[in-house]
N, CA, C and O of each residue as an XYZ file, in Angstrom:
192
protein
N     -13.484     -6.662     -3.182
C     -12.602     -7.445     -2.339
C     -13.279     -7.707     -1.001
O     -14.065     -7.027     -0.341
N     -12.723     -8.922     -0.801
C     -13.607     -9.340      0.856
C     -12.428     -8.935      2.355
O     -11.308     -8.459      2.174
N     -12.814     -9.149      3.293
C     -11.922     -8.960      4.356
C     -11.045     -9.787      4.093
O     -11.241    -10.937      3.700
N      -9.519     -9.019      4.383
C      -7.875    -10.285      4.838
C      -7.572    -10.590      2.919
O      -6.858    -11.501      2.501
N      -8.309     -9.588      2.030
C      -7.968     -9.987      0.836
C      -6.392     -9.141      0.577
O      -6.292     -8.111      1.242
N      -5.387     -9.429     -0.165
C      -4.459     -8.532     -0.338
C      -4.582     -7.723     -2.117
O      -5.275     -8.259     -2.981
N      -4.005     -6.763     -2.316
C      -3.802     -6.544     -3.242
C      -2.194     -5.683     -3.277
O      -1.649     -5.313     -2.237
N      -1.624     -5.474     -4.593
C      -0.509     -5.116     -4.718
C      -0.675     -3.783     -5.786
O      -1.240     -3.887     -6.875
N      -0.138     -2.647     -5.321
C      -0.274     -1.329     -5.822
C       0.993     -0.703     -6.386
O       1.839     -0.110     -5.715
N       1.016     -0.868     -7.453
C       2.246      0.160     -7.974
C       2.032      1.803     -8.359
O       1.319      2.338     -9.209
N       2.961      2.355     -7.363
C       3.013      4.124     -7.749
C       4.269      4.539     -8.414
O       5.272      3.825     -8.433
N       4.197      5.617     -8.916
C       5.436      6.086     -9.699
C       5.286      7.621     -8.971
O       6.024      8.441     -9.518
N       4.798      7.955     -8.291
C       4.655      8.916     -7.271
C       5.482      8.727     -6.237
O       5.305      7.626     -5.715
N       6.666      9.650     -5.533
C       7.068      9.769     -4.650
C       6.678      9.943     -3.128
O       7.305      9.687     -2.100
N       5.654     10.370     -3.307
C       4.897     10.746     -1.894
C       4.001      9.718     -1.510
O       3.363      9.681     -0.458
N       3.987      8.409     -2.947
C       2.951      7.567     -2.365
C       2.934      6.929     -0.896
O       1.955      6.656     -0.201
N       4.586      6.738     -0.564
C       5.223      6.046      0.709
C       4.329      6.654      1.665
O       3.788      5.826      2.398
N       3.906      8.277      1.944
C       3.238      8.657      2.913
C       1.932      8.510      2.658
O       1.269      8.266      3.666
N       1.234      8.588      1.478
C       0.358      8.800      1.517
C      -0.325      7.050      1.534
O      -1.409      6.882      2.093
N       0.344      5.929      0.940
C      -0.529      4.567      1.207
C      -0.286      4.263      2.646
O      -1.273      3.649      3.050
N       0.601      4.421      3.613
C       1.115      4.684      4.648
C      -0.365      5.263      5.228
O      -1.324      4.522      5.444
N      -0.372      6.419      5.395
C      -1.946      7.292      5.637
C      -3.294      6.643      5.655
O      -4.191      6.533      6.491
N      -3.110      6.273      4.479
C      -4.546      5.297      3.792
C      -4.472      4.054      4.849
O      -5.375      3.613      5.559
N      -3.635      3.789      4.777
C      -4.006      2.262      5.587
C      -4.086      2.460      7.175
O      -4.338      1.473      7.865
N      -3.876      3.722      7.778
C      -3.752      3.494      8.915
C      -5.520      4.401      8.738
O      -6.561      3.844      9.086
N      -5.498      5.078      8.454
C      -7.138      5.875      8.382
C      -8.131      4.732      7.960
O      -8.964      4.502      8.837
N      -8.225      4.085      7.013
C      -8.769      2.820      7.033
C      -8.888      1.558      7.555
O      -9.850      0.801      7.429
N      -7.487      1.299      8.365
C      -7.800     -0.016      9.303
C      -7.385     -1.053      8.642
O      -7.442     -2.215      9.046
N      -6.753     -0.510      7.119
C      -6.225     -1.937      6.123
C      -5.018     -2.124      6.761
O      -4.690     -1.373      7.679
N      -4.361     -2.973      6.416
C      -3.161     -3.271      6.950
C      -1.707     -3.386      5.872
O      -1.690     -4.457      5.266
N      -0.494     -2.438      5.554
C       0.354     -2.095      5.019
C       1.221     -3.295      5.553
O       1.733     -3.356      6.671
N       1.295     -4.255      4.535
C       2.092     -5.763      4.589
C       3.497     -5.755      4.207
O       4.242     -6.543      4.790
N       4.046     -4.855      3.168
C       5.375     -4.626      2.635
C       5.007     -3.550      1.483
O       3.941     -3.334      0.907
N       6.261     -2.965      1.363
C       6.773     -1.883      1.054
C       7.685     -2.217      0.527
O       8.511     -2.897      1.136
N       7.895     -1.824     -0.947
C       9.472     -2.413     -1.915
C       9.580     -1.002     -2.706
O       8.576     -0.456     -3.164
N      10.639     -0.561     -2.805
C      11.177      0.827     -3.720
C      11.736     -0.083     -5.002
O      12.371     -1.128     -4.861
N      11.423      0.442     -6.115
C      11.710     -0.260     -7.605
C      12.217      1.144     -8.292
O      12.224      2.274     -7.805
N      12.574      0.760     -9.391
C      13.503      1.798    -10.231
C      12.318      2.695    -10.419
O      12.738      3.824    -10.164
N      11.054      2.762    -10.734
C      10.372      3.507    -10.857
C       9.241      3.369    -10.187
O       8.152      3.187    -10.732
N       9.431      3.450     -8.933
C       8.711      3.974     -7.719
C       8.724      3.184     -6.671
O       9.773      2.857     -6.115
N       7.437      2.758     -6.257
C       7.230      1.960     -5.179
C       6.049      1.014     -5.263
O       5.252      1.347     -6.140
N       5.797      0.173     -4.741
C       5.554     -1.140     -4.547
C       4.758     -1.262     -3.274
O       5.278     -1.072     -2.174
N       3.143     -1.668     -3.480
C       2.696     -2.414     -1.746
C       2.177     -3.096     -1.987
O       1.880     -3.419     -3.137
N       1.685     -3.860     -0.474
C       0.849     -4.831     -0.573
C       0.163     -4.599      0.520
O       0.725     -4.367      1.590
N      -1.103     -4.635      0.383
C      -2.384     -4.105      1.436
C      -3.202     -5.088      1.758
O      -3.622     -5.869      0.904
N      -3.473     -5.155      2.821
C      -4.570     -6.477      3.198
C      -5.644     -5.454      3.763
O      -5.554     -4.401      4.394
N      -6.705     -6.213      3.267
C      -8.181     -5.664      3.862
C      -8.794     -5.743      4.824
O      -9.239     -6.841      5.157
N      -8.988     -4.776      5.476
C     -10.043     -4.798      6.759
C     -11.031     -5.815      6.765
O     -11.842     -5.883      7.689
């Protein structure tokens, strides 16, 4: 992936909320939205 690319991550992990949360701020990516689904959670990350 190049810079300002997005991608969309599905977890079925509960703790992902903190932990892609974590990731993106330690990396500099940028956490675009956040959606809770029947079985888990939902992001969308844009690239440094």
């Amino acid at each position: 992936m190049v810079a300002g690319e997005t991608l969309w991550v599905e977890t079925t992990d509960d703790l992902a909320v903190l932990d892609i949360a974590h990731m993106c701020n330690e990396d500099g990516h940028s956490l675009l939205e956040t959606v809770a689904m029947p079985t888990g959670h939902r992001f969308l990350i844009r690239k440094r």
